[in-house]
C-alpha positions as CSV (number, residue, x, y, z in Angstrom):
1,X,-16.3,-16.3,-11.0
2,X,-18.8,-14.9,-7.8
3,X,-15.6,-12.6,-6.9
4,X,-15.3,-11.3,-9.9
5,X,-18.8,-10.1,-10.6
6,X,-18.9,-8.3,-7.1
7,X,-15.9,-6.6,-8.0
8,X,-17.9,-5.2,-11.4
9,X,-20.9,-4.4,-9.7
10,X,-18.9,-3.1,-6.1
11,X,-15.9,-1.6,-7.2
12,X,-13.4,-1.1,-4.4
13,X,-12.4,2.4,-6.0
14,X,-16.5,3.6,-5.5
15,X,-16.4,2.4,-2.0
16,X,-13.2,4.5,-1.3
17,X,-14.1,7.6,-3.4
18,X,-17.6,7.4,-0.9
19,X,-15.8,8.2,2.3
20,X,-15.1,11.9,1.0
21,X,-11.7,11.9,2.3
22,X,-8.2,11.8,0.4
23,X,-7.1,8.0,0.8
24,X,-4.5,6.4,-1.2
25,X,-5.7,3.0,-3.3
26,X,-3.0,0.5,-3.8
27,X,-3.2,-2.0,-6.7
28,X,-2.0,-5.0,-7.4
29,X,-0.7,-5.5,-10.5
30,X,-1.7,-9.1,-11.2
31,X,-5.3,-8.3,-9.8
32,X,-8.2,-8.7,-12.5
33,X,-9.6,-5.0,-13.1
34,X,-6.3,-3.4,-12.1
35,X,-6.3,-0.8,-14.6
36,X,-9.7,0.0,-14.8
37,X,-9.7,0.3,-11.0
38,X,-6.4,2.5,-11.5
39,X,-8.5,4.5,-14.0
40,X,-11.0,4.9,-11.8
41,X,-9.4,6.3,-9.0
42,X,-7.6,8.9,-10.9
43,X,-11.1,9.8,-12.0
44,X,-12.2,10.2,-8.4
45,X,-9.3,12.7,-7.8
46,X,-7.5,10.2,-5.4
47,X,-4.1,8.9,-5.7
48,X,-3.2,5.4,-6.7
49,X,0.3,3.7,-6.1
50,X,1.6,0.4,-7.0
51,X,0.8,-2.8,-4.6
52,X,3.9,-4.4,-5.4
53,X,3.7,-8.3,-5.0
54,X,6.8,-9.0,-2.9
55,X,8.1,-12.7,-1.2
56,X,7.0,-13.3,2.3
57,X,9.5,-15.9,5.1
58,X,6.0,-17.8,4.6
59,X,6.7,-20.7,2.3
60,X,3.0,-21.6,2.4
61,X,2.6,-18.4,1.1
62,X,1.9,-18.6,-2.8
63,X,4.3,-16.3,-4.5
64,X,4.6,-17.0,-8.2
65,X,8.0,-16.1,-10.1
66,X,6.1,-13.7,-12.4
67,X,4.0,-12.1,-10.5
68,X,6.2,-11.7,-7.4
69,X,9.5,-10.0,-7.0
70,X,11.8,-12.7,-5.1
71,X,15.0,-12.8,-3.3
72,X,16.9,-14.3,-6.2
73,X,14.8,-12.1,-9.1
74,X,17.3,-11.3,-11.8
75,X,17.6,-7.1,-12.3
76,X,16.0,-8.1,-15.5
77,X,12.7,-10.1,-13.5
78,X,12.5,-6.9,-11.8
79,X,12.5,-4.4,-14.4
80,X,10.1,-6.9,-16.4
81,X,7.5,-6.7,-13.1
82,X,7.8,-3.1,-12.7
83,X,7.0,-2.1,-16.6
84,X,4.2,-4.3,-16.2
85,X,2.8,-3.0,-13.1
86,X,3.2,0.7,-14.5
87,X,1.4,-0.5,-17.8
88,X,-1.6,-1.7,-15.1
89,X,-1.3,1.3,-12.9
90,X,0.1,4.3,-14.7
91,X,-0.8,7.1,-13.2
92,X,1.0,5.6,-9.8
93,X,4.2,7.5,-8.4
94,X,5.4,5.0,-5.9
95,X,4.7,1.6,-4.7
96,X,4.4,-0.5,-1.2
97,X,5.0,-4.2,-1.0
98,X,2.3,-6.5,-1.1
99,X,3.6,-9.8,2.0
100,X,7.3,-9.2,1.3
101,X,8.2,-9.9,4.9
102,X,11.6,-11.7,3.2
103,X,12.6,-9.4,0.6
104,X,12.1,-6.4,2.6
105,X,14.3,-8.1,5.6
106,X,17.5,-9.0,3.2
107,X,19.2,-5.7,2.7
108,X,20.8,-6.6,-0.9
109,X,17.4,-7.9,-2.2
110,X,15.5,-5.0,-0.8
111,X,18.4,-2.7,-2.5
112,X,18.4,-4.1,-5.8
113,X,15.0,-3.7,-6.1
114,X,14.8,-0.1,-4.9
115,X,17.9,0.7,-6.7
116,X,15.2,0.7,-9.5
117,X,12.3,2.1,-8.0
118,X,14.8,5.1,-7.9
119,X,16.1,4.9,-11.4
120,X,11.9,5.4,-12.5
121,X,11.4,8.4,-9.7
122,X,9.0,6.0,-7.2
123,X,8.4,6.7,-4.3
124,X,8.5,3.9,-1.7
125,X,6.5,2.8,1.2
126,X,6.9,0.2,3.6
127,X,4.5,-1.7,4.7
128,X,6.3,-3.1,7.6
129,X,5.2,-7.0,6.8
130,X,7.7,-7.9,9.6
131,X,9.2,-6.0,12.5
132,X,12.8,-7.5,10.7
133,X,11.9,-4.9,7.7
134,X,15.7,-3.2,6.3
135,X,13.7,-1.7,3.0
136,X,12.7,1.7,4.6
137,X,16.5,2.3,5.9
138,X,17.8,1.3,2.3
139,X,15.2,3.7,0.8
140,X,16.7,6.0,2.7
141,X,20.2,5.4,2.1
142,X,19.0,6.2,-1.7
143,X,17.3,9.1,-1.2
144,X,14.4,7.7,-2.5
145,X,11.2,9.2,-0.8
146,X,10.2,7.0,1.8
147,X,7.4,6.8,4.7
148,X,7.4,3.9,7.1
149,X,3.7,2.3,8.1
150,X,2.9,2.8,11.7
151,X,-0.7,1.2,11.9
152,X,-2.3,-1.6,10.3
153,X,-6.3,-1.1,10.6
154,X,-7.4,-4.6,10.5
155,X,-4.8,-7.5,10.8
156,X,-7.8,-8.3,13.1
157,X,-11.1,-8.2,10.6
158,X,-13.6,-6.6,12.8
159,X,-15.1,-3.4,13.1
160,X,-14.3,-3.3,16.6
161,X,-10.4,-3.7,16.4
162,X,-10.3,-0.9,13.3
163,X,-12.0,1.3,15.1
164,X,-9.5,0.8,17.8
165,X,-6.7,1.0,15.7
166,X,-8.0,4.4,14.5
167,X,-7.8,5.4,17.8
168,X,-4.1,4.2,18.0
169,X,-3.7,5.9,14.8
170,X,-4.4,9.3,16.3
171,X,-2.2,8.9,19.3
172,X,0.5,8.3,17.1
173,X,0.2,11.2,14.7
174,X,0.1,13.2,18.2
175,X,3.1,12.1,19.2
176,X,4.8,12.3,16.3
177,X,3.0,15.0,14.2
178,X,2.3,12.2,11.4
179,X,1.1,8.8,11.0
180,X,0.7,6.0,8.3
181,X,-2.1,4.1,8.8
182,X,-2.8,0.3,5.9
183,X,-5.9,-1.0,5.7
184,X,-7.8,-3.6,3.3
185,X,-11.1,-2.9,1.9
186,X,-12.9,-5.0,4.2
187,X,-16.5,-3.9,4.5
188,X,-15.6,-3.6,8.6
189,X,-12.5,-1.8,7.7
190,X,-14.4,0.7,5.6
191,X,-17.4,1.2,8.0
192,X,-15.2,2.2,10.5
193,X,-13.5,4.9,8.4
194,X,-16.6,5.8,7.3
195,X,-17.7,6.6,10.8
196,X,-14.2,7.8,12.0
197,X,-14.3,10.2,9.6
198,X,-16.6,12.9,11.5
199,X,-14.8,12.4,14.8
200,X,-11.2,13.2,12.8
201,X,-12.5,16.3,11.6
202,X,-14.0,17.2,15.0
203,X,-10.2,16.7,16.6
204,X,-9.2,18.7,13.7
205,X,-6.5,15.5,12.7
206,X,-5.8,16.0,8.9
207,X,-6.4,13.4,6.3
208,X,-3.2,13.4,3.2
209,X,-2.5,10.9,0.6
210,X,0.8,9.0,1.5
211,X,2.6,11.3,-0.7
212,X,2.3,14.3,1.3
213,X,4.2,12.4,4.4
214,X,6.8,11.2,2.9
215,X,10.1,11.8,4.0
């Protein structure tokens, strides 16, 4: 009940549209608000896309049939998740996996699930939830546009190790002329975006949605 009422009165889309740059908001389908935080962002100009709930190697991990998509969903499970999360999200024209450090490691899973993600013109992006990760390459080999994450912001929740992986974000868009950086909206995550963002602009790095680096 205490989480929810901090969502009403903080709403993560707010806290995003204040840092004045163009970040992409992923949603979980299943997530209480979802739509109205989906509604909101579109409001605020910045793009939304589908956090798609997917089945981590982590049995410990809670991953409920319907609100999951799991190595042995049915093509009908899948197409039942996916209409659901667009009726959540609607505006959103791609998705990343929420965990799915299985799924995205078994190349038939990851494929039967993309196969559709294709058929309703997604993109996809890959979180890269384990280094074993197969669904970016079978994006790929669908022609599906795809983008691979090269930086997670804060799988350390401090200011202090965002901040450095903001610097590590730079280095690799330098090196290779783009970079994907996934973040949660952790207050220490979001301060140090929030004062990142000056320094960016000072070294002249360029801020996109996910959709313009797709490949």
């Amino acid at each position: 009940r205490r989480d929810r009422r901090v969502l009403r009165e903080h709403p993560v889309s707010d806290r995003l549209h204040e840092l004045g740059i163009p970040v992409t908001g992923a949603v979980i389908p299943s997530a209480p608000y979802a739509r109205s935080e989906a509604q909101r962002l579109r409001a605020f100009g910045l793009e939304e896309i589908i956090h798609l709930p997917m089945q981590p190697k982590d049995p410990a991990n809670h991953h409920p049939r319907g609100q999951f998509v799991l190595v042995d969903s049915s093509d009908v499970e899948i197409t039942a998740l996916l209409d659901e999360a667009l009726r959540a999200v609607p505006y959103a024209k791609g998705l990343n996996n929420h965990m799915g450090s299985r799924l995205t490691s078994e190349p038939a899973a990851a494929r039967r699930l993309l196969e559709q993600v294709k058929a309703r013109g997604l993109f996809f992006v890959d979180s890269k939830t384990a280094p074993s990760t197969v669904a970016h390459a079978v994006a790929r080999e669908l022609g599906i546009p795809t983008a691979l994450r090269d930086v997670f912001l804060d799988d350390v929740q401090t200011y202090e190790h965002s901040a450095g992986q903001l610097r590590r974000l730079v280095a690799v868009a330098r090196e290779k002329g783009r970079a994907l950086a996934i973040g949660h909206p952790f207050p220490s995550t979001l301060a140090a975006l929030a004062d990142a963002v000056p320094w960016l602009k000072l070294l002249k790095v360029e801020i996109v949605f996910v959709s313009q680096i797709l490949e």
